[in-house]
C-alpha positions as CSV (number, residue, x, y, z in Angstrom):
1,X,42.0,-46.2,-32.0
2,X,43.5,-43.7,-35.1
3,X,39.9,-43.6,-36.2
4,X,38.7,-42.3,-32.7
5,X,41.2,-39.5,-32.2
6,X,40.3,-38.2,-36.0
7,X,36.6,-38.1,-35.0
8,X,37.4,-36.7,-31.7
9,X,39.6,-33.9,-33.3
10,X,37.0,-32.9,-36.2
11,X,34.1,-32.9,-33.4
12,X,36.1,-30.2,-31.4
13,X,36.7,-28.4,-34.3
14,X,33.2,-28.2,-34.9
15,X,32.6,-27.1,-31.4
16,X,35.1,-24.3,-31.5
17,X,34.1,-22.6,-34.7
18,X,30.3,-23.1,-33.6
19,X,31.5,-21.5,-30.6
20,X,33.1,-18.9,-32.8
21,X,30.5,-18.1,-35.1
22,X,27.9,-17.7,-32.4
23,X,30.4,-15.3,-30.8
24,X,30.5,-13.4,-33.9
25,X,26.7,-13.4,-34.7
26,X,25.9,-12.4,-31.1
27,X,28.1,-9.2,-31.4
28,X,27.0,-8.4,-34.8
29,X,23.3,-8.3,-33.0
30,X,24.4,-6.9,-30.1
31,X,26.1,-3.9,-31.6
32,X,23.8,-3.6,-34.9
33,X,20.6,-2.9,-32.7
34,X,21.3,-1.1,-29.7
35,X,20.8,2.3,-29.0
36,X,24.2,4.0,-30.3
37,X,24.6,4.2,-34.0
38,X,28.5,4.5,-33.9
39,X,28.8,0.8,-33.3
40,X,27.4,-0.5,-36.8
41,X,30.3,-0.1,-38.5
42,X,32.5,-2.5,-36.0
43,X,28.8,-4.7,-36.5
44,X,29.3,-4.5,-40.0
45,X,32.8,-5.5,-39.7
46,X,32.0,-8.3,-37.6
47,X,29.7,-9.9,-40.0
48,X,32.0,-9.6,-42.8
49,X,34.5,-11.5,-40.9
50,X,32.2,-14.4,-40.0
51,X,31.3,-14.5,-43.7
52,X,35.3,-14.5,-44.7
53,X,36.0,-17.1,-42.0
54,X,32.7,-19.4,-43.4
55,X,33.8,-18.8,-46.8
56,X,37.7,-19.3,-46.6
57,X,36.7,-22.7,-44.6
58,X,34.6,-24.0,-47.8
59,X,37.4,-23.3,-49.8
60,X,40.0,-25.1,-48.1
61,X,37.3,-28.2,-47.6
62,X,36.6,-28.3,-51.4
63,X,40.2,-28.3,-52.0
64,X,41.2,-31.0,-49.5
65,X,38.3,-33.2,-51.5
66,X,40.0,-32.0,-54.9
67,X,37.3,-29.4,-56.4
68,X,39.9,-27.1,-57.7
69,X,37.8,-24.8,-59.9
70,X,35.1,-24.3,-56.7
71,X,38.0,-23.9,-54.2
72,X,39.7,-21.1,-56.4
73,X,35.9,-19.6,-56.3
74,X,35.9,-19.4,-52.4
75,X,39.3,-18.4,-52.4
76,X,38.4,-15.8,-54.4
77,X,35.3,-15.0,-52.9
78,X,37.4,-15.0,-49.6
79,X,40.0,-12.5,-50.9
80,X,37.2,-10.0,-51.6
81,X,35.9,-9.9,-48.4
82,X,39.3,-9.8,-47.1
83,X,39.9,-6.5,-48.9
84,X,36.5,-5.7,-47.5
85,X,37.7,-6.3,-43.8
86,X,40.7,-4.2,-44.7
87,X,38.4,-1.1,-46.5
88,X,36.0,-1.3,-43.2
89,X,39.4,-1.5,-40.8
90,X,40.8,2.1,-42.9
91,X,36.9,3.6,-42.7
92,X,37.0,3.1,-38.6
93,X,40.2,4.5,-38.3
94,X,39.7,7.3,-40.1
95,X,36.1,8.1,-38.4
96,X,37.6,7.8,-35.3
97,X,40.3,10.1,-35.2
């Protein structure tokens, strides 16, 4: 019965961030190729966060199977783009005021 709830509970998970991701993805095209040109940096911005969320996600899986020195890569990896987030976050601000 245990075992059924765990595979129940990772199979949503899966669901949700696929769910997720294809949100993500689908605004990043949506925004990246239509007509106004002021919405590719929010695209931009939108990709870099599905590629912080992807990343940060690996990390905590190779830590939870014990791969220290590859987790403390995707964490680091993950902290880059999060600074990256934050840089794209100031940019918009700034543009738009």
């Amino acid at each position: 019965m245990k075992m059924d709830k765990d595979n129940l509970k990772k199979r949503r998970s899966k669901i949700v961030m696929g769910i997720i991701y294809i949100a993500l993805i689908g605004s990043f095209v949506l925004l990246m190729f239509d007509s106004n040109s002021d919405n590719n940096l929010i695209a931009t911005g939108l990709f870099v966060v599905y590629g912080f969320i992807r990343i940060l996600r690996g990390a905590i899986r190779e830590r939870a199977e014990g791969n220290k020195k590859r987790a403390l890569l995707y964490f680091g990896m993950s902290g880059s783009l999060a600074i990256a987030i934050i840089a794209l976050a100031v940019n918009y601000v700034t543009i738009t005021s």
